[in-house]
Phi, psi and omega in degrees: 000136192242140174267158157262152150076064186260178177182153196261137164223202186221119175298131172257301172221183166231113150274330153227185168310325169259000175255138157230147151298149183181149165259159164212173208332105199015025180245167189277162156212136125330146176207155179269178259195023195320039193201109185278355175308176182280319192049031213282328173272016152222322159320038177256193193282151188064016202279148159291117188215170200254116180211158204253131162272135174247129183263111194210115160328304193289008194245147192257014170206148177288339211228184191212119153313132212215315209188149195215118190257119143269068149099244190257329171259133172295124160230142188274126173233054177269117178304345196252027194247236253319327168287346192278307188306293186287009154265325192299265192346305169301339162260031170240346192260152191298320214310311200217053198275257258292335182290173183212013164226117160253154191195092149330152180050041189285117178259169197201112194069220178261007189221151196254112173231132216290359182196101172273094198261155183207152200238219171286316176278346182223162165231105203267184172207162164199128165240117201264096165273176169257114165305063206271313201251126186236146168224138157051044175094341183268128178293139183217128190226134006255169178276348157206163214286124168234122161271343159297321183300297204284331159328320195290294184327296197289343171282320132020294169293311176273358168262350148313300178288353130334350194075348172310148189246184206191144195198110162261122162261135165243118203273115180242163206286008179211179161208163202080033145308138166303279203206189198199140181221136183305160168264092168300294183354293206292323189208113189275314198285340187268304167313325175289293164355295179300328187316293192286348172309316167344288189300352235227321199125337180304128190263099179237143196236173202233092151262130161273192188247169173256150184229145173218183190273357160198063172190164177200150161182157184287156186259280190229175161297124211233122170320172152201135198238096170254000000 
């Protein structure tokens, strides 16, 4: 996926979750915040960051945060890019060639699961996060506690039984990760939750991103150890 109108700033403040202070060529701006996560180990002050200009009457700030430099790696933390990185993918990958329907946005249940594919014999289901937070080489989901995430995992789980076959893809947002692991610390609950999905059957897998300061796509296949 390729961005337009990009530019290099300096991250300054967060006053909520969806705003940040930032310099760009040396004047001060508001920029929105595509990413409701915490980001609190890349969002710091003086941080090197990535920004979109968007030209929009109705919108109250021009520009959108885009990408974040943690030291030498870029990571994109635009929230709405991963299911766009894992469509791009799906039509180059081996993975799922027999299928001939992809459908965004499926609802199911009481939950909206980002992809229903089919083929005359399967029915797949798939749900895509997005990956921001990293330590110490290890890829980590989620950076703050969702219960929405798990909501997802048990429809998931009742859709096995349904005959559906089922998939979390974790897209993550840099690259040259060890492996990827649930953040038990942050949400314990999400970590069993994967688990027993795991066990239940739910496949779940890792890609990483190639990230530039205005493009992102999946790369490779990331271990995953929960």
């Amino acid at each position: 996926m390729k961005y337009k109108d990009i530019k290099p700033a300096k991250f300054l403040s967060r006053p909520n979750r969806f705003i940040a202070h930032i310099e760009v060529e040396g004047r001060p701006e508001i920029c929105h915040v595509k990413n409701t996560g915490m980001c609190r180990e890349l969002l710091i002050p003086g941080a090197d960051i990535v920004i979109q200009e968007v030209k929009h009457p109705k919108r109250k700030t021009q520009y959108d945060l885009i990408a974040v430099y943690k030291g030498p790696r870029i990571i994109n933390i635009d929230s709405q890019v991963p299911n766009k990185v894992f469509h791009e993918w799906l039509r180059k990958s081996d993975l799922f060639q027999d299928l001939n329907l992809i459908k965004p946005e499926f609802k199911y249940g009481s939950s909206r699961l980002d992809f229903y594919m089919a083929s005359e014999s399967r029915k797949v289901l798939v749900e895509v996060k997005g990956v921001t937070l990293e330590e110490k080489g290890v890829a980590l989901f989620p950076d703050a506690p969702t219960e929405r995430g798990i909501k997802h995992l048990n429809h998931l789980c009742q859709a096995l039984e349904q005959g559906f076959e089922a998939y979390l893809f974790f897209i993550i947002q840099m690259r040259d990760v060890l492996y990827f692991a649930p953040n038990h610390k942050t949400h314990p609950a999400f970590g069993e939750a994967l688990i027993k999905a795991q066990q239940q059957g739910v496949k779940i897998m890792a890609l990483d991103c190639l990230v530039e300061a205005d493009s992102i796509k999946a790369r490779k296949w990331v271990e995953v150890i929960l």
